[in-house]
N, C-alpha and C positions, 0 to 999 in steps of 0.2 A: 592642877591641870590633869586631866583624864583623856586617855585617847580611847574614842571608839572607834573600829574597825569593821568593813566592810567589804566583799567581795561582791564582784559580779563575773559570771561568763557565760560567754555566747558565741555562737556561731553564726556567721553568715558567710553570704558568696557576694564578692565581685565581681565587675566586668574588666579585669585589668591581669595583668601576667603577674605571674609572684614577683618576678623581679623588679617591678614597680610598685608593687605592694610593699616588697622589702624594704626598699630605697624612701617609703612614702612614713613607714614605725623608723625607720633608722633617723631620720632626721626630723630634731628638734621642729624646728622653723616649719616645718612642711606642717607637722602636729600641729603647734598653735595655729597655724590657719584654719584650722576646723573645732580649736577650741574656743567657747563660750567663759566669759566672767574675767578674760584676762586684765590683769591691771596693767602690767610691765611683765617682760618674757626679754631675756638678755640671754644671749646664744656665750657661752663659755670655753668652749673649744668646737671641735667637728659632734663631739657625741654627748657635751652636756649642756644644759641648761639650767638659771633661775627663773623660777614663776613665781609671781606674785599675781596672785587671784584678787578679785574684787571682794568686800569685806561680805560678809552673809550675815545677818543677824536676823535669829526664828529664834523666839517663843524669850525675847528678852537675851537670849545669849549671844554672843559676838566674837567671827572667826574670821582673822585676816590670812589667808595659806601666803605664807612665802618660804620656799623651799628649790633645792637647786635636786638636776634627775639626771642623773647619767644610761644611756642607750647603748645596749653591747648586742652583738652576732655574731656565732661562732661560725654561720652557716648562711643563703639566701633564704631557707624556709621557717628561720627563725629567727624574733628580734627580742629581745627581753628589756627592762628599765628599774630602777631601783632609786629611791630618792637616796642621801648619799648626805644631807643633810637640811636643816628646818623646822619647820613643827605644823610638820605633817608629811606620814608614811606614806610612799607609794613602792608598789612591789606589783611589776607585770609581767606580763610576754605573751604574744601572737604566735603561730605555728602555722603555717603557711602551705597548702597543698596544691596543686593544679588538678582543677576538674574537670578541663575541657581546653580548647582551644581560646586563650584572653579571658580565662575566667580562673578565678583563684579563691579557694574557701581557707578562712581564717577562723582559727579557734582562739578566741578571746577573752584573758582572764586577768583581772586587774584590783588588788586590795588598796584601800586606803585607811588612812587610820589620822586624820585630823587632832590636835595635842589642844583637846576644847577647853577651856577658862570653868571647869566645872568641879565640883566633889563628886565621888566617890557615887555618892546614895544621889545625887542628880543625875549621874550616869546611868544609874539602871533605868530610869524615869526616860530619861530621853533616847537611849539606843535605839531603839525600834524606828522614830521617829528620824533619827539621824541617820541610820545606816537605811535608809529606805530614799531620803534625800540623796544622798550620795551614789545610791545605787543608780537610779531616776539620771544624775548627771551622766553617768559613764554611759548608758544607755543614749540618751538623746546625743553623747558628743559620737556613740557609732554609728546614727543614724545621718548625722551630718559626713564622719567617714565615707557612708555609701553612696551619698549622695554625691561626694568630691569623685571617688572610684568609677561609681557608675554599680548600683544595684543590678545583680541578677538572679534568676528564675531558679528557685531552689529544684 
């Protein structure tokens, strides 16, 4: 088992108050509504979660994510998340600014790191191709975010 890892971050704007942006990363449940592949999502307490994703198999390999994610904030302009156990890393947080009146920019950065069924020397073979899929998801689940938010006019 080999985990590769991945990061993405970006920035965008919505059309929503930080404090419903806040309120929107702080809760599990509200997340899965705007994520894609879910098998099973079982809410744990107010701030954690287990996911279990739909299986993925590319290029003959095969990855079923079940892992549980705990969601902390020390502050409204910040939500952070950490998987906590499973086999597969997630390690994030949003940062949360007001740019205007109902509009709020999120700085978004998010690593995962998948515990693939692979060697060592298959790993270096597939990285590129797997951290580029996984990138690809986080991307299209924030496009679905803006979508829920309400996109605005950078």
């Amino acid at each position: 088992m080999v985990k590769i890892y991945a990061t993405e971050e970006r920035t965008l704007r919505v059309r929503a108050p930080v404090s419903e942006v806040h309120a929107f990363f702080l809760d599990p449940q509200r997340v899965r509504e705007v994520s894609a592949d879910v098998e099973s999502f079982e809410r744990l307490d107010e701030h954690r979660a287990r996911w279990v994703l739909t299986e993925k198999v590319e290029k003959g390999v095969r990855f079923h994510a079940d892992y549980t994610v705990e969601y902390q904030s020390e502050h409204e302009g910040h939500v952070a998340w950490r998987s906590t156990s499973g086999n597969m890393d997630v390690d994030g947080e949003v940062k949360l600014s007001s740019v205007g009146p109902q509009c709020t920019e999120i700085c978004y950065r998010e690593t995962v790191g998948p515990d693939l069924p692979i060697t060592k020397l298959t790993a270096i073979l597939f990285k590129p191709i797997v951290a580029r899929e996984l990138r690809q998801d986080i991307v299209r689940f924030l496009d679905r975010v803006i979508a829920r938010l309400g996109g605005a006019p950078d």
